[in-house]
C-alpha positions in Angstrom: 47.6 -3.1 -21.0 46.8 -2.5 -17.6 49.3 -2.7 -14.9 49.7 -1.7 -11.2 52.0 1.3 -11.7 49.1 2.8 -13.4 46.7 2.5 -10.3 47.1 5.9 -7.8 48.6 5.1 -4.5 47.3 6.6 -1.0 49.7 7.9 1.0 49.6 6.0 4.5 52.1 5.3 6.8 53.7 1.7 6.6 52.6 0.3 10.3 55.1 -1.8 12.5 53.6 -4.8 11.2 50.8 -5.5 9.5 47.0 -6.2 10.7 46.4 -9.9 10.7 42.8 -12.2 9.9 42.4 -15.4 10.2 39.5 -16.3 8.3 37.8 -19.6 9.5 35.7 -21.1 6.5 32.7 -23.3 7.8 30.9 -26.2 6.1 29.2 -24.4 3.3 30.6 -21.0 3.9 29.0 -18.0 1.3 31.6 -17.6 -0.7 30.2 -13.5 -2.0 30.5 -12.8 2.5 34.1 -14.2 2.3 35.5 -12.7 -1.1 33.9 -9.1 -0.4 36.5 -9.2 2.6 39.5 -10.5 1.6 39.2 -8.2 -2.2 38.9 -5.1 0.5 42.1 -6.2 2.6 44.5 -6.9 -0.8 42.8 -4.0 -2.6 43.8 -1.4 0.6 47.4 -3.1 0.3 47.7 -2.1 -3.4 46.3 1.3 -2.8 48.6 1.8 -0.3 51.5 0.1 -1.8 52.5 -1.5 1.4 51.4 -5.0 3.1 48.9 -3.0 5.9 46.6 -6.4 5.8 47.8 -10.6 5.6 45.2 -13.2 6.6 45.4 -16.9 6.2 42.4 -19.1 6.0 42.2 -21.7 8.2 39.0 -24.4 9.3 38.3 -27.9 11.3 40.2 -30.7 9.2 42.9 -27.8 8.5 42.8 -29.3 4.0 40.0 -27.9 2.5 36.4 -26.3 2.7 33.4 -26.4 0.5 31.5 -23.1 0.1 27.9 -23.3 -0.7 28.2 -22.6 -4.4 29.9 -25.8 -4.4 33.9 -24.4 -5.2 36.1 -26.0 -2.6 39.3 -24.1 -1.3 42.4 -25.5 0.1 42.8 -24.0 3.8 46.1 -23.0 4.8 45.7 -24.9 8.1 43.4 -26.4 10.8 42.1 -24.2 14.1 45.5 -23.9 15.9 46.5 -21.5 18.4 46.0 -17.9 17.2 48.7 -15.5 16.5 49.7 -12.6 19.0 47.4 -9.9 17.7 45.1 -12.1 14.7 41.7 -11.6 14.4 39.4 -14.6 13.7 36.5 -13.8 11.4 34.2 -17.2 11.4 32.2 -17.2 7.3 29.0 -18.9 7.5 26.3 -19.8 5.1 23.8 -22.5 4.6 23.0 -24.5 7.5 24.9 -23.0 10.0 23.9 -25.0 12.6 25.2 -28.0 11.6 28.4 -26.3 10.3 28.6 -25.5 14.2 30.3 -28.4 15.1 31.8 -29.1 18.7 35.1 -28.6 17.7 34.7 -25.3 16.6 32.8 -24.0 19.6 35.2 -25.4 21.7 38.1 -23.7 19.7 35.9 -20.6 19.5 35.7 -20.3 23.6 39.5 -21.8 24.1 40.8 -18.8 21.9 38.4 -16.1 23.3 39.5 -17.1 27.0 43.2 -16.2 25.5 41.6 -12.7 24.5 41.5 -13.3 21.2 39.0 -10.8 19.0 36.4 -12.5 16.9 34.0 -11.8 14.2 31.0 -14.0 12.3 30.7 -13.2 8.7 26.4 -13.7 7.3 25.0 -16.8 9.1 28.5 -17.0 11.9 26.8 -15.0 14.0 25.1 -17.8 15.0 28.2 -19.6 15.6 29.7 -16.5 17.9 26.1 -16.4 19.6 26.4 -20.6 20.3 30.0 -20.3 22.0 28.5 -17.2 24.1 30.7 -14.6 23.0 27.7 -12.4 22.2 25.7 -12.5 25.5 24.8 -9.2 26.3 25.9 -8.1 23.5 24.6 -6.1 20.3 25.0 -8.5 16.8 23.4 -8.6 13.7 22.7 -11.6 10.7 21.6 -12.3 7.9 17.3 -11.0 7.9 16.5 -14.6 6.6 17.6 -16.0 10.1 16.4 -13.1 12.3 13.7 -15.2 13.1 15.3 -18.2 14.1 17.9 -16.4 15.9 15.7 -14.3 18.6 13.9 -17.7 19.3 17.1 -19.3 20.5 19.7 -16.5 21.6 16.9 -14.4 24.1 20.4 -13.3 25.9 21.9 -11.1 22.9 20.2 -7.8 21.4 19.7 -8.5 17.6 19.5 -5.7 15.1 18.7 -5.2 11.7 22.4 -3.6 11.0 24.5 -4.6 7.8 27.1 -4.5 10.6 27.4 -4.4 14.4 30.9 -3.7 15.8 30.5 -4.5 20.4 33.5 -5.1 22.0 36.1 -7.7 21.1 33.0 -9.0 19.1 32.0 -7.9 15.7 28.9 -9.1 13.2 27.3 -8.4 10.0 24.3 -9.1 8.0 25.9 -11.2 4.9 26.4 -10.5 1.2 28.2 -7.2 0.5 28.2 -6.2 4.0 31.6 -7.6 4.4 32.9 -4.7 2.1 31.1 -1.9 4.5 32.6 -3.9 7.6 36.1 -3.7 6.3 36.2 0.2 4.8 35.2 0.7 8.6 38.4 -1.1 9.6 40.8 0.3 6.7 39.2 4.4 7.8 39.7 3.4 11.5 43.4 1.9 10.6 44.3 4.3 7.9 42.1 6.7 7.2 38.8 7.5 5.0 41.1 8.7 1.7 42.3 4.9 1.9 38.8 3.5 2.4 37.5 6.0 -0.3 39.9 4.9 -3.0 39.1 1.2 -1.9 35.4 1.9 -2.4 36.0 3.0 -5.8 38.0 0.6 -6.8 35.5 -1.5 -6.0 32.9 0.4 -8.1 31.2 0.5 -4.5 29.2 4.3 -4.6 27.4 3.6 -1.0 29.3 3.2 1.7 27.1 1.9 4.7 27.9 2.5 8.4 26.3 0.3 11.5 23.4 2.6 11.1 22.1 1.6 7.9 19.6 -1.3 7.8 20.2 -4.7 5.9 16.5 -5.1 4.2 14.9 -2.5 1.4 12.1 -0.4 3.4 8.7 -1.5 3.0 7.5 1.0 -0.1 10.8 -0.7 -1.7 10.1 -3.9 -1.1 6.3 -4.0 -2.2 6.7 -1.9 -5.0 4.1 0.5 -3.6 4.8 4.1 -2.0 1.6 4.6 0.3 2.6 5.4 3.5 -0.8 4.0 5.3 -0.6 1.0 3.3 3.3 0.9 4.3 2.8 1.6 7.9 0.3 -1.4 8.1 2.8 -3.8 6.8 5.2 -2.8 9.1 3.0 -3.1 12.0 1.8 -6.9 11.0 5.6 -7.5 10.6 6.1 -6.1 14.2 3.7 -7.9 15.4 3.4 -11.8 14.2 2.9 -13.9 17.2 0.2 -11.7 18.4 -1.4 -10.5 15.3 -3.9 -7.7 15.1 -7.2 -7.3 13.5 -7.9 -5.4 10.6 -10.2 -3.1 12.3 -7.1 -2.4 14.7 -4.7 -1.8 12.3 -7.1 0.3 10.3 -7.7 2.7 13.4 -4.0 2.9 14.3 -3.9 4.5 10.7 -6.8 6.6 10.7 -8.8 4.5 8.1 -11.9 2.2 8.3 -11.8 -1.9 7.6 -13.5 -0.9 4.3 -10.6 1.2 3.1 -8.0 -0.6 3.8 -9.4 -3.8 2.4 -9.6 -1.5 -0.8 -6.1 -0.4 0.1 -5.1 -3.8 -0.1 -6.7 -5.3 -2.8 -5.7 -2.6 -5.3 -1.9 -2.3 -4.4 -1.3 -6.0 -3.6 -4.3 -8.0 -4.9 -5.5 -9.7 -2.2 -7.1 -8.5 1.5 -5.2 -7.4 4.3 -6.2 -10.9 6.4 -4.5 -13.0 3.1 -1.3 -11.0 3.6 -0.9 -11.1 7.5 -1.5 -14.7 7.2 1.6 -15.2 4.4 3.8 -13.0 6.8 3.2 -15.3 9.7 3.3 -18.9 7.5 6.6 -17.6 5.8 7.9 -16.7 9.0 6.7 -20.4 10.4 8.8 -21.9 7.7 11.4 -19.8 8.4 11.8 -21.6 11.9 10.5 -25.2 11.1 13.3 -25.3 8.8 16.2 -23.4 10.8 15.4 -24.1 14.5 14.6 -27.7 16.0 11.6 -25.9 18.1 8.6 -27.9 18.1 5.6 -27.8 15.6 3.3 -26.6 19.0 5.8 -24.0 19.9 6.1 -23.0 16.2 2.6 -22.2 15.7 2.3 -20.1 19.1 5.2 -18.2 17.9 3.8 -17.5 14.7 0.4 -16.4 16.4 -1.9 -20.0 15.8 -3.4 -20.4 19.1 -4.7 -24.1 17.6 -1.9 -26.9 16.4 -5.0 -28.4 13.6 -5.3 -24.8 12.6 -2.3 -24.3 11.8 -1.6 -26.9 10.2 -4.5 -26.2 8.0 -3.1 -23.2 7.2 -0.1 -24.4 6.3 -0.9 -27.4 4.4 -3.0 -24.7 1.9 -0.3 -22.3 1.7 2.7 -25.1 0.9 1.0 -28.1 0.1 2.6 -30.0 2.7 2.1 -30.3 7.0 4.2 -28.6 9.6 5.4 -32.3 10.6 6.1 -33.3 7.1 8.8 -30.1 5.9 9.9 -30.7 9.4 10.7 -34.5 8.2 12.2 -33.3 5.0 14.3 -30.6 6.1 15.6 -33.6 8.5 16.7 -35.6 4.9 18.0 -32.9 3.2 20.3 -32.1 5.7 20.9 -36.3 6.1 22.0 -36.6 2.6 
């Protein structure tokens, strides 16, 4: 049988008191983003054999919170005054926007005015973005919302980081970022033998730093290592709301139309036109069902110059209109 005196210790001095989180749960919070942080914290305090970490877990209402898988968790209070030293860490998940209610903005700002430092968890750093703690700022979230995000928070300098650490402000992607965002905090507090031992524990073999990218690069992703082919892809990516011609991209890779249409229907089955135009309606999607921007602008920012045309393309792509998954994005989130 397995017990704790069997598990090596690390050797780390026992700190005045210990680091304190409060950990604010939204409306549909991701329950791996949360979990991945808290495991790190109570793991570092068994390797060390000392209380370094405590957190509570807090959120509007101050009884319970429903994560998105549907498990609901008793909270250990409502958003009250933070503690002398505490840092908040906001978890968000699906639908962030309308887990961003008033109350927790205004909370959000009341706390930061009192020099509080704050952190957003996946989809929070919308939440962080909304109160205007990360004007001017660098941030990161969750590549699914990317989109979304630049369209509505022009003011803060969005990467593509796991993590983003700026001030009294701190970010991350979502999923198992949280792990890499708090082995940062336990080397930084306690040093890397402490971090390392957590990361094993933790069967974690890559530890990622702010530097390291939240998507698989484009060869992964596809399935294909060709690095014209690659370099395309990454170009039509870069470049959605003004999208370039095949003869364009072709030239900027040293290829003609003709071979990169064979490029593109070998690797990927279908022509380089048929896959710019899924990046762009996938990225349409992306904001008709996470932003409330209009149809019009939706199109323009996706690089549709006509509102029928789009549409057009839409409705063969989807099966439905622009105006209709606007409408049932609407009742889904009614229900």
């Amino acid at each position: 049988m397995m017990t704790d005196q069997t598990v090596p210790t690390v050797d780390v001095e026992a700190p005045d008191a210990p680091r304190r989180f409060a950990f604010v749960l939204l409306d549909q919070f991701t329950l791996l983003c949360y979990s991945c942080a808290v495991e790190s914290l109570r793991i570092a305090n068994r390797m060390a054999g000392k209380t370094l970490y405590d957190w509570r877990v807090i959120g509007e209402g101050g009884e319970r919170a429903v994560c998105s898988a549907g498990t609901a968790f008793n909270l250990d209070g409502g958003l009250d005054e933070t503690k002398r030293g505490e840092t908040v860490v906001i978890c968000g998940g699906i639908d962030v926007a309308t887990a961003t209610t008033k109350p927790v903005l205004n909370w959000i700002r009341r706390e930061a005015r009192r020099g509080t430092v704050f952190g957003g968890l996946c989809t929070a750093g919308y939440t962080l973005a909304r109160a205007g703690l990360l004007d001017g700022k660098r941030a990161t979230i969750h590549w699914e919302n990317q989109d979304s995000f630049l369209e509505e928070f022009e003011e803060v300098e969005l990467t593509k980081s796991v993590f983003v650490i700026d001030g009294k402000t701190f970010t991350t992607a979502g999923g198992t970022a949280s792990i890499d965002l708090m082995l940062k905090f336990i080397a930084d507090d306690h040093g890397e033998e402490l971090a390392g031992a957590v990361a094993d524990q933790l069967i974690y073999t890559t530890i990622r730093t702010d530097q390291d990218t939240q998507r698989l690069s484009v060869p992964t992703r596809i399935g294909v290592r060709h690095p014209k082919l690659s370099s395309v892809i990454q170009m039509m990516e870069n470049n959605i709301e003004e999208p370039q011609s095949p003869s364009i991209l072709a030239k900027d890779v040293g290829m003609s139309t003709r071979q990169l249409e064979r490029l593109f229907r070998r690797y990927l089955n279908r022509s380089p036109k048929r896959y710019y135009m899924e990046l762009r309606l996938q990225k349409a999607r992306n904001l008709l069902m996470q932003t409330d921007m209009s149809v019009i602008n939706v199109a323009l920012a996706c690089g549709f110059a006509s509102p029928s045309h789009f549409s057009k393309c839409y409705r063969a792509q989807y099966n439905t209109t622009p105006y209709r998954e606007r409408g049932a994005q609407a009742t889904r989130l009614a229900i």
